[in-house]
DRENSELUM-802264 format. One record per residue: residue number from 0; z, x, y of N, C-alpha, C in turn. Coordinates in nm, 4 decimals. Example, Ala and Ser with C-alpha at 12.3 -4.5 7.8 and 13.67 -1.06 7.14 Angstrom:
residues 2
[node 0 [0.7800 1.3190 -0.5690] [0.7800 1.2300 -0.4500] [0.7800 1.3200 -0.3300]]
[node 1 [0.7080 1.2850 -0.2250] [0.7140 1.3670 -0.1060] [0.7870 1.2900 0.0030]]
//
This chain:
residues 156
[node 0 [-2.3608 3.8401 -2.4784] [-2.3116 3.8898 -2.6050] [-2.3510 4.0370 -2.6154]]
[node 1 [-2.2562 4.1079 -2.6546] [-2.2754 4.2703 -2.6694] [-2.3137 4.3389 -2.8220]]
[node 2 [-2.3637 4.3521 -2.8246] [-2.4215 4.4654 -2.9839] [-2.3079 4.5007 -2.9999]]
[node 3 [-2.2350 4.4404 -3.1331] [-2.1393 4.5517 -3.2013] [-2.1593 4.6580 -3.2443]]
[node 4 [-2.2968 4.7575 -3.2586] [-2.3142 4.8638 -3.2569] [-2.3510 4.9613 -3.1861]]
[node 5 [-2.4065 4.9353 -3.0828] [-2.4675 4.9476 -2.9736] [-2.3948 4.9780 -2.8536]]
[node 6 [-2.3567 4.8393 -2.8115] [-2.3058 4.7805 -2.7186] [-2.4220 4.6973 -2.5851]]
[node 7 [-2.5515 4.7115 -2.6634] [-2.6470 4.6623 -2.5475] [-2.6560 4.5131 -2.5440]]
[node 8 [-2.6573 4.4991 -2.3783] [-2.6376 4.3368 -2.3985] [-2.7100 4.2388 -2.3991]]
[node 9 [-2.8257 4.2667 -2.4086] [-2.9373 4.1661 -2.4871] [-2.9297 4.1916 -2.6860]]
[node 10 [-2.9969 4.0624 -2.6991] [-3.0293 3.9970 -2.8137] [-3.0985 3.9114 -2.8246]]
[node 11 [-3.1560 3.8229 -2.9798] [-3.2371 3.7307 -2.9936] [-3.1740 3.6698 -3.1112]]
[node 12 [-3.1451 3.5226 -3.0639] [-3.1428 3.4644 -3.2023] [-3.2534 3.4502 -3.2996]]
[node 13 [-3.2088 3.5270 -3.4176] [-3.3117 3.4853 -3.5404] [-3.2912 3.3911 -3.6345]]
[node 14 [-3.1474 3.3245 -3.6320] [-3.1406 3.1942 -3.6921] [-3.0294 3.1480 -3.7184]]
[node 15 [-3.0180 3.0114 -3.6785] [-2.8669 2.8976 -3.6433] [-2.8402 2.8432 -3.7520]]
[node 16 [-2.7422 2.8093 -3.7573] [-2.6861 2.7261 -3.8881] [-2.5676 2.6101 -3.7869]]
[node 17 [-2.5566 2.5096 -3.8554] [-2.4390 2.4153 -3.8362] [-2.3245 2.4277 -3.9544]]
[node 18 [-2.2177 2.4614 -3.9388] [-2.1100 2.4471 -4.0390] [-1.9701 2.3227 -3.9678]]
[node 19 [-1.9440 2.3403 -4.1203] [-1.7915 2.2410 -4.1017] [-1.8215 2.1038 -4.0290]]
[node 20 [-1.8938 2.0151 -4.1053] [-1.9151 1.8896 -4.0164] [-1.9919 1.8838 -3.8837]]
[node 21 [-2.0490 2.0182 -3.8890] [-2.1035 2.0349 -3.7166] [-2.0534 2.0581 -3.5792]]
[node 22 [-1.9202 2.1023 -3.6250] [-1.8514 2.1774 -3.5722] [-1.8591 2.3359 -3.5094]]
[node 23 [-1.9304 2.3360 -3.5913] [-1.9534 2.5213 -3.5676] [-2.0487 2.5345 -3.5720]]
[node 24 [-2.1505 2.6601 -3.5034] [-2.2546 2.6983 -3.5329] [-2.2211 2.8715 -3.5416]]
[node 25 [-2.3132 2.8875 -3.6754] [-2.3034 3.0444 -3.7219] [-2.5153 3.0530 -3.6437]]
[node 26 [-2.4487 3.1964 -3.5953] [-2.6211 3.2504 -3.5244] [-2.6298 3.3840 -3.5685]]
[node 27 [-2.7642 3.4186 -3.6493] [-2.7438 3.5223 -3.6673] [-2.8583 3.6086 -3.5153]]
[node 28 [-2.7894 3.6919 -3.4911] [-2.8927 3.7830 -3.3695] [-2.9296 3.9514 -3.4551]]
[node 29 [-3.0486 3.9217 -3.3396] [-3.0562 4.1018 -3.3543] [-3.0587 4.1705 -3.2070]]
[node 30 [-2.9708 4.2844 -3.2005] [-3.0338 4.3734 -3.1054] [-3.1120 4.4225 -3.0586]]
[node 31 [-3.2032 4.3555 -2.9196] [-3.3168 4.4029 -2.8713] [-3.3540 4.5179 -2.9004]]
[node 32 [-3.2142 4.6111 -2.8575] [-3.2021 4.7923 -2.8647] [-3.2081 4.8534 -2.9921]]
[node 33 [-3.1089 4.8479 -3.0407] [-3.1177 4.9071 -3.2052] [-3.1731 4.8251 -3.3280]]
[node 34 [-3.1837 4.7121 -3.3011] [-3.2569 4.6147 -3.4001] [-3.1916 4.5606 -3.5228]]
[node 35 [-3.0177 4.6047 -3.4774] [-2.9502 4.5660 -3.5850] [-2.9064 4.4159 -3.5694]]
[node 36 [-2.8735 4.3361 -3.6883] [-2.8070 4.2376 -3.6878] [-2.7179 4.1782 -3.6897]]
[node 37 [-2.6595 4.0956 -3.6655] [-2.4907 4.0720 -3.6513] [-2.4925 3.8781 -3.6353]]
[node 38 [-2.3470 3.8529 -3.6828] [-2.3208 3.7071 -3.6624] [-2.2500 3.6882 -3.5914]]
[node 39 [-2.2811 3.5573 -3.4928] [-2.1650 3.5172 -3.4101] [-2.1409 3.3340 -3.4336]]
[node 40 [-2.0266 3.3307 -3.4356] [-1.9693 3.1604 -3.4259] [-1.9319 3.1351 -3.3115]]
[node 41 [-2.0288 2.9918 -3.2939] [-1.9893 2.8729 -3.1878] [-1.9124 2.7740 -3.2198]]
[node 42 [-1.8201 2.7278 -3.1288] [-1.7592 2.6354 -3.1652] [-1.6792 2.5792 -3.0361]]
[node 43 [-1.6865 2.4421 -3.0339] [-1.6156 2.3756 -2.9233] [-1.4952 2.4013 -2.8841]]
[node 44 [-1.4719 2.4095 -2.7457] [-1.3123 2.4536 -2.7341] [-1.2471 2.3470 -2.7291]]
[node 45 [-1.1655 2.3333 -2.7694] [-1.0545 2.2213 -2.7737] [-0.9498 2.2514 -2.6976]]
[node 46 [-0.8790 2.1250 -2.6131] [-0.7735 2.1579 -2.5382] [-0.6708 2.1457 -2.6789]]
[node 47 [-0.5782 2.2116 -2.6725] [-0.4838 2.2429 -2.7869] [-0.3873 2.1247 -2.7881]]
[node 48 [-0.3661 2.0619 -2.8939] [-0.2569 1.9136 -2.9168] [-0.0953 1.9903 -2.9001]]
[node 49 [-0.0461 1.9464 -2.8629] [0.1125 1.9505 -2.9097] [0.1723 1.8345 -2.9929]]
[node 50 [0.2669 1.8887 -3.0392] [0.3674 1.7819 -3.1266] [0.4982 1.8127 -3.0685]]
[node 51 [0.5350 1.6961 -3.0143] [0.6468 1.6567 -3.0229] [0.7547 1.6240 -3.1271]]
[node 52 [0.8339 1.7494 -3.1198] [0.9665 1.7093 -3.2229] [1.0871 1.6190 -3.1973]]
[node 53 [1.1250 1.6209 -3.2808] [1.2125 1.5241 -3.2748] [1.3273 1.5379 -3.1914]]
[node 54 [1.3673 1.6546 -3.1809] [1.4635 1.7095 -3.0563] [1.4057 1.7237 -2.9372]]
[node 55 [1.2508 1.6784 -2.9210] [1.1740 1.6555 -2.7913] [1.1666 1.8085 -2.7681]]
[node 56 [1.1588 1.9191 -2.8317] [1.0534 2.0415 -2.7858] [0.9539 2.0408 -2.8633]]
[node 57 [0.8632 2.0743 -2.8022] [0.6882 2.0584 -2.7974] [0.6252 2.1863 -2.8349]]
[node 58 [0.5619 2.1868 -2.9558] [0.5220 2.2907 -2.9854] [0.3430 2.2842 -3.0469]]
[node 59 [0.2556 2.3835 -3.0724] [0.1271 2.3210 -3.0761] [0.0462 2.2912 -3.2294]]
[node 60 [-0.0465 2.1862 -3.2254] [-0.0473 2.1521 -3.3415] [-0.1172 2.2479 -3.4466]]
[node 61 [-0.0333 2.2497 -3.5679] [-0.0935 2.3576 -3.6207] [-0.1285 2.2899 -3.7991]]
[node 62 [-0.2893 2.2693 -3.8222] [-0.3440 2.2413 -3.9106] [-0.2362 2.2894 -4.0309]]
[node 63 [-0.2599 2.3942 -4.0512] [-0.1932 2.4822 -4.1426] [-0.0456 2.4387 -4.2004]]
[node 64 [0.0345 2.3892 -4.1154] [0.1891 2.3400 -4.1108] [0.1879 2.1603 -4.2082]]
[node 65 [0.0954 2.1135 -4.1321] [0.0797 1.9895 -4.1814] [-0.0123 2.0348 -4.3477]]
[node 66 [-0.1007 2.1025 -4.3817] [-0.1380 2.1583 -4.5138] [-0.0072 2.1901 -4.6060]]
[node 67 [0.0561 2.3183 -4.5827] [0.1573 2.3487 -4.5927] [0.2759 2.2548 -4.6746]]
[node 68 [0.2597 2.1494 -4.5975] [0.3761 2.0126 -4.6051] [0.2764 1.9009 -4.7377]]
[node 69 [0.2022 1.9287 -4.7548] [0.1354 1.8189 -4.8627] [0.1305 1.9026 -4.9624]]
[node 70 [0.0769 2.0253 -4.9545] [0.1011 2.1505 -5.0753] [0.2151 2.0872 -5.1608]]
[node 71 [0.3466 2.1322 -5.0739] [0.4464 2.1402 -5.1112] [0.4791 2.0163 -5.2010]]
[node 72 [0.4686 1.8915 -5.0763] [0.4840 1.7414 -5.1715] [0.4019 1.7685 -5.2775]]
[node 73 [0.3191 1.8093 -5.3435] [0.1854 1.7544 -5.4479] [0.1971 1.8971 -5.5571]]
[node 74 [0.2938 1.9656 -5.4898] [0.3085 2.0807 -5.6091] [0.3355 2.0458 -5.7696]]
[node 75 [0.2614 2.0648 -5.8518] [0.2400 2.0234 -5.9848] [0.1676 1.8382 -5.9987]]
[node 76 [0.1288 1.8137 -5.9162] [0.0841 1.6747 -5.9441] [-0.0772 1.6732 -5.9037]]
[node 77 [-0.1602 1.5774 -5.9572] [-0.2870 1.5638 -5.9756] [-0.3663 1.5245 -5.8462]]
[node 78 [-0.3354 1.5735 -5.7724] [-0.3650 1.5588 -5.6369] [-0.5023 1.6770 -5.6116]]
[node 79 [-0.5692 1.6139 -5.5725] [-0.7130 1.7622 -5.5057] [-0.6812 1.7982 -5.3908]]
[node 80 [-0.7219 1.9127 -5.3211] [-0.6915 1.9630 -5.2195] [-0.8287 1.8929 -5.1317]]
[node 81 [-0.9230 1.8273 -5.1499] [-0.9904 1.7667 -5.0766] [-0.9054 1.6573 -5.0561]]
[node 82 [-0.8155 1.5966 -5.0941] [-0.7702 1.4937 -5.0918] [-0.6547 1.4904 -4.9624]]
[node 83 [-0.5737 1.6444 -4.9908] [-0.4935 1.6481 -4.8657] [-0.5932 1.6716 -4.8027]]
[node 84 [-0.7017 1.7905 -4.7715] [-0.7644 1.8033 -4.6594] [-0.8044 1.6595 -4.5894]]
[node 85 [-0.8357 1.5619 -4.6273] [-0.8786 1.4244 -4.5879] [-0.7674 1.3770 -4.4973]]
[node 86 [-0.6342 1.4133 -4.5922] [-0.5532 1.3732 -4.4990] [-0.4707 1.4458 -4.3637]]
[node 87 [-0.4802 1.5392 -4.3898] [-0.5230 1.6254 -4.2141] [-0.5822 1.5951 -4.1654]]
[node 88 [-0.7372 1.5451 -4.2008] [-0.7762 1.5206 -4.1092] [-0.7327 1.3654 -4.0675]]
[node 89 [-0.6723 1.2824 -4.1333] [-0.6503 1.1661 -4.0485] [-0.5448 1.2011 -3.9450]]
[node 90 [-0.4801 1.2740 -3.9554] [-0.3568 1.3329 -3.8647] [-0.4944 1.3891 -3.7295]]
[node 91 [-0.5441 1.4323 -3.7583] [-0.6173 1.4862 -3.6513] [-0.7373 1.3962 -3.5772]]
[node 92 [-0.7792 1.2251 -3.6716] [-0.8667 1.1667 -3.6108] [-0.7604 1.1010 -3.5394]]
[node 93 [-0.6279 1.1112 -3.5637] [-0.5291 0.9991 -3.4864] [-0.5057 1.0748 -3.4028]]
[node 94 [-0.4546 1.1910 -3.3017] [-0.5086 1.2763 -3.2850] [-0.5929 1.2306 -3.0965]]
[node 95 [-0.7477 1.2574 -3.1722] [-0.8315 1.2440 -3.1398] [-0.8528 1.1367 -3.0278]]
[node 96 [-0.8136 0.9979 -3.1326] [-0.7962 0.8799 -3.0607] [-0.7578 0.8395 -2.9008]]
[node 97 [-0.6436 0.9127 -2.9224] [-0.5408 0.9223 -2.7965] [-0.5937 1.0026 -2.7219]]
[node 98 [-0.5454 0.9226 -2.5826] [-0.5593 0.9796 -2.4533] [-0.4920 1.1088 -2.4227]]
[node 99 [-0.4147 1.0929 -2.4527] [-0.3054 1.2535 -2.4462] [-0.3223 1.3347 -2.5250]]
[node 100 [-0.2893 1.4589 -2.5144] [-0.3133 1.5486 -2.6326] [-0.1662 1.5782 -2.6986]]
[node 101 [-0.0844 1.4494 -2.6871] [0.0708 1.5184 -2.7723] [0.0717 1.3896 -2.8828]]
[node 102 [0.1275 1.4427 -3.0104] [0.1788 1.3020 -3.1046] [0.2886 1.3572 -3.1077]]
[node 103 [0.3559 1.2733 -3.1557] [0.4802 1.2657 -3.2223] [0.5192 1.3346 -3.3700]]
[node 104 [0.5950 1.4467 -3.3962] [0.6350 1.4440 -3.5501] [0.6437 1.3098 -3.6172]]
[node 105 [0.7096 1.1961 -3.6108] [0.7376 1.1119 -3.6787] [0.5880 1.0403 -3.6756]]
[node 106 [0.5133 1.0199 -3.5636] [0.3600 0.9829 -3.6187] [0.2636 1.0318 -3.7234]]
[node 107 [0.3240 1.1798 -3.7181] [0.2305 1.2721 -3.8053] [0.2936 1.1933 -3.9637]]
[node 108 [0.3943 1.2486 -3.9600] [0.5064 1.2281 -4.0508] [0.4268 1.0526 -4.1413]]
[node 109 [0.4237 0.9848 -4.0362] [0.3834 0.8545 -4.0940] [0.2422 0.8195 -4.1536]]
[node 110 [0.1898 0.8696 -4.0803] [0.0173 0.8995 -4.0918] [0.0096 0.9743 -4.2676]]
[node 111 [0.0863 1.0648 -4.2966] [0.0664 1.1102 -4.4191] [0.1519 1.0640 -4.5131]]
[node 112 [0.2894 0.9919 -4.4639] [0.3573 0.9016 -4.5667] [0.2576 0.8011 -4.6561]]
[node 113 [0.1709 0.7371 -4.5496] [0.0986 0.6385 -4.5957] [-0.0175 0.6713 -4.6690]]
[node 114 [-0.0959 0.8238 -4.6715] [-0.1851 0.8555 -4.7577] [-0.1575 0.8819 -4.8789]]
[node 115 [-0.0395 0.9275 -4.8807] [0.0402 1.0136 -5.0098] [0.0970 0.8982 -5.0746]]
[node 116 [0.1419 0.7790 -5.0356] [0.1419 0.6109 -5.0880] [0.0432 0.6200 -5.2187]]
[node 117 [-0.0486 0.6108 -5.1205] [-0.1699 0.5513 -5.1740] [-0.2636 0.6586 -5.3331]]
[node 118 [-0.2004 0.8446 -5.2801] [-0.2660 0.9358 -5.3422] [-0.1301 0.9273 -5.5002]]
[node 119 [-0.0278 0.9662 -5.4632] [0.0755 1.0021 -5.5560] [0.1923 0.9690 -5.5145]]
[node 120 [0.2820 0.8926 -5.5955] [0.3762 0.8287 -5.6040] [0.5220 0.9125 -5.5520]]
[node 121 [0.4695 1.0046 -5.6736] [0.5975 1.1372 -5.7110] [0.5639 1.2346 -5.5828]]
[node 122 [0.4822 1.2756 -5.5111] [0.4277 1.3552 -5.3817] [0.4850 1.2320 -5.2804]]
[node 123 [0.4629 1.1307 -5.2417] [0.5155 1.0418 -5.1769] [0.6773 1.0693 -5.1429]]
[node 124 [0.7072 1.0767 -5.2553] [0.8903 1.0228 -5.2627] [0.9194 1.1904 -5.2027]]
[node 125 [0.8808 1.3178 -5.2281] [0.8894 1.4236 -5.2146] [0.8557 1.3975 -5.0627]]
[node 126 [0.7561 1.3917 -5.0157] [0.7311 1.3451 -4.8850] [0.8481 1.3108 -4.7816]]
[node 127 [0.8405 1.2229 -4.8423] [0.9692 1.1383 -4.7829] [1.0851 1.1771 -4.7647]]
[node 128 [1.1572 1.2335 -4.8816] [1.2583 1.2767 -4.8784] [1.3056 1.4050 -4.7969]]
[node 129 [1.1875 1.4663 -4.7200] [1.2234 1.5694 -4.6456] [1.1853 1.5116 -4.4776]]
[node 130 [1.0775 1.4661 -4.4599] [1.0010 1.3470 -4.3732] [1.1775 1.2786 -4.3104]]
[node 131 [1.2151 1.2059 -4.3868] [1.3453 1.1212 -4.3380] [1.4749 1.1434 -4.3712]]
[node 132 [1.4583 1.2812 -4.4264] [1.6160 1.3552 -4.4604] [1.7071 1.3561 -4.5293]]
[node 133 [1.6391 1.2912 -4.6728] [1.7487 1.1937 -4.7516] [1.8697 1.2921 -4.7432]]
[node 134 [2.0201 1.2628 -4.7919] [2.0849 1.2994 -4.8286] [2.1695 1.2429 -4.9486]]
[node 135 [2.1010 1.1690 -4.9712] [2.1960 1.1229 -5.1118] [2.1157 1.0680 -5.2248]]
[node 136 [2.1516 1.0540 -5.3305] [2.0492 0.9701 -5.4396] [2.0004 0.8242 -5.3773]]
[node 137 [2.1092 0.7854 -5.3012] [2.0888 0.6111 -5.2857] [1.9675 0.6126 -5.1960]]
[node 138 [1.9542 0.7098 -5.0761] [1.8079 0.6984 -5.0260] [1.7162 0.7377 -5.1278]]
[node 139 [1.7066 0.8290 -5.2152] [1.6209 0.7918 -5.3088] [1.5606 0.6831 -5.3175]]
[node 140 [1.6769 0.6098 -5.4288] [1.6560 0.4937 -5.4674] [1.6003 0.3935 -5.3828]]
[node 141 [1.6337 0.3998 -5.2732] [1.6009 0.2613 -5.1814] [1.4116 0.2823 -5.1650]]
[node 142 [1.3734 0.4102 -5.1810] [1.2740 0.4622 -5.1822] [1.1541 0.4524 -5.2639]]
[node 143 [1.2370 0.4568 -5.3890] [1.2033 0.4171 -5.5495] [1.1641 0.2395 -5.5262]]
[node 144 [1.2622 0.2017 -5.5110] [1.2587 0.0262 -5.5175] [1.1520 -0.0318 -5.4505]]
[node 145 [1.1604 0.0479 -5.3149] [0.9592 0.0058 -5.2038] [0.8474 0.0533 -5.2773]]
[node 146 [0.8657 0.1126 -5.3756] [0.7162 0.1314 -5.4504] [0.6933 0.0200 -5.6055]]
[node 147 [0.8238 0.0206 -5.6722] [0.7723 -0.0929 -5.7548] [0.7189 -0.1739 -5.7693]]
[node 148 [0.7685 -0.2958 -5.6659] [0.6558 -0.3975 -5.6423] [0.5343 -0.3734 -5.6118]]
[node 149 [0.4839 -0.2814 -5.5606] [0.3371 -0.2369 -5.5591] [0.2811 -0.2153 -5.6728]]
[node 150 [0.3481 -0.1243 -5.7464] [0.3107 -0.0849 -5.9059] [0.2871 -0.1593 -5.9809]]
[node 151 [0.4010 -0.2531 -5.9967] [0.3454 -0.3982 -6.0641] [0.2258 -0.4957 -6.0453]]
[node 152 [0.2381 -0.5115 -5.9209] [0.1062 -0.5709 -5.8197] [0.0131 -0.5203 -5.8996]]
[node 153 [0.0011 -0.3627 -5.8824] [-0.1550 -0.3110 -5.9762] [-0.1592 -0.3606 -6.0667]]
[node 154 [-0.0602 -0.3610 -6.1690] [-0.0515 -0.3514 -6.3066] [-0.1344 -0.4854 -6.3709]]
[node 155 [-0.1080 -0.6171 -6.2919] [-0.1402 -0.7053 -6.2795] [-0.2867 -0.7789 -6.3245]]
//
């Protein structure tokens, strides 16, 4: 590691931290030479996931895109953003799981259909409706009708 002020290439760590689940480590050093201090982050390299689209080109997975896409569903509804973050990350422990490093759009796609079920109704159907392309009210509806009986179920 090189002194960002300096450029000399010794240092000493004066003290580690673990961030993000333990994912990362923040170190702070000082320069043997000038005695200044500076931070550097560790963090595991990951071989990079792809997703497979649906037209079968493969592009890489990007946290942000899948955020992006629950934003959007949950715009004006009572949803926490810890709540999507949770659900990225199930996209990413599923993910994980697998031997390969590619999923499927429509896995992703499903993986968060089923959280957004469970989080918001009205974010769900929004979900969905871009998720499986509606084009008409009647997919709506057919959409609408798979959640009632659940609703009631609660109500119960």
């Amino acid at each position: 590691m090189r002194c960002p002020y300096c450029g000399h290439g010794e240092d000493r760590v004066v003290d580690s931290r673990e961030l993000a689940a333990a994912s990362q480590i923040r170190r702070r050093r000082e320069c043997t030479a000038c005695a200044r201090r500076f931070t550097t982050y560790e963090r595991i390299e990951e071989v990079p996931a792809l997703v497979v689209k649906r037209d079968g080109r493969r592009e890489p997975y990007d946290r942000g895109k899948v955020l992006a896409g629950l934003l959007r569903a949950c715009e004006k509804r009572p949803v926490s953003l810890q709540e999507l973050e949770a659900s990225a990350e199930a996209v990413e422990a599923a993910l994980s799981r697998k031997d390969e490093r590619e999923i499927s759009s429509e896995e992703i796609g499903h993986i968060l259909m089923e959280r957004l079920r469970e989080l918001d109704q009205v974010a769900y159907v929004r979900f969905a409706s871009v998720y499986r392309r509606f084009e008409d009210v009647d997919q709506f509806l057919v959409e609408l009708r798979k959640l009632r009986p659940r609703r009631r179920r609660k109500e119960q």
